[in-house]
N, C-alpha and C positions, 0 to 999 in steps of 0.2 A: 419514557424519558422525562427528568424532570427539568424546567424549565431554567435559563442561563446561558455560558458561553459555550458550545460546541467547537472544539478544534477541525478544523477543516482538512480534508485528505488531500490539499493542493497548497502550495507557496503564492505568494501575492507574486506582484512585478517584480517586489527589488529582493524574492527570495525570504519575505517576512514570513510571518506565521499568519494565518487566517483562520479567523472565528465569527460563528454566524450565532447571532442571538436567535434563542428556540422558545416554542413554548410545547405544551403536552401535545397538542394536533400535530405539530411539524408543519410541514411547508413544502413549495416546491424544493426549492435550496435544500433544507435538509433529505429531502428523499434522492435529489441529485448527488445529494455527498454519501448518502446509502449507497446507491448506485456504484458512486466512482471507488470505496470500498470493497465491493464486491470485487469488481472487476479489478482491481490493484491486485486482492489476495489469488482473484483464477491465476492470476500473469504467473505470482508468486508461485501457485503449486503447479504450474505448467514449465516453470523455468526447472525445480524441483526435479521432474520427470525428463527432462531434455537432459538436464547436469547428469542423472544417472546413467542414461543411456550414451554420453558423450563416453563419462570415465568408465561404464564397462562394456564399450563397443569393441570390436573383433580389432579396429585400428586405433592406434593411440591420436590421443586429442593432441592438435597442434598446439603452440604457443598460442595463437592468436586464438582459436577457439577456446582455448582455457580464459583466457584476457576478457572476451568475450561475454561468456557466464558467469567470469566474477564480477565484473562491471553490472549484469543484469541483474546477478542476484542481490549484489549490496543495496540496487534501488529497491528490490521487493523487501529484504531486509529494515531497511528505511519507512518504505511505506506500512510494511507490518508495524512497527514500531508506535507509530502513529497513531495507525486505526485503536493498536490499545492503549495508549493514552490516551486517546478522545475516548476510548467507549471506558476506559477506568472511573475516567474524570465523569461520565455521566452517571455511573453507579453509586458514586457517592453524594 
């Protein structure tokens, strides 16, 4: 990774965008935001595998369960989003 501003995979307090100055070694910070990464994208393909199994389970998904998984997947959508902007933004 070369060194400059990293996009952070969290909002500040008032919903900003957050960015951690890096350099080649990293840091703790930056391996916490590897971290929170990771685990954003499991959520993402766990939500994935629950959405399938909702729409082709033997009973029909209620309203609220559809409400539900759209609400969670927009935030994995979201978070995906992000992770490739910060990791775009580090390739170049």
């Amino acid at each position: 990774m070369s060194g400059g501003m990293r996009l952070l995979p969290w909002d500040g307090p008032d919903g900003q965008r957050c960015y951690l100055s890096t350099d080649e070694g990293g840091g703790y910070l930056s391996q916490l935001a590897d971290d929170m990464e990771e685990a954003q994208l499991s959520t993402g393909e766990e939500l994935l595998q629950h959405t399938a199994e909702l729409l082709n389970g033997p009973a029909e998904a209620t309203a609220r369960e559809l409400r539900f998984c759209v609400h969670r997947l927009r935030e994995a959508l979201r978070d995906a989003l992000r992770i490739a902007e910060s990791r775009g933004e580090r390739l170049a």
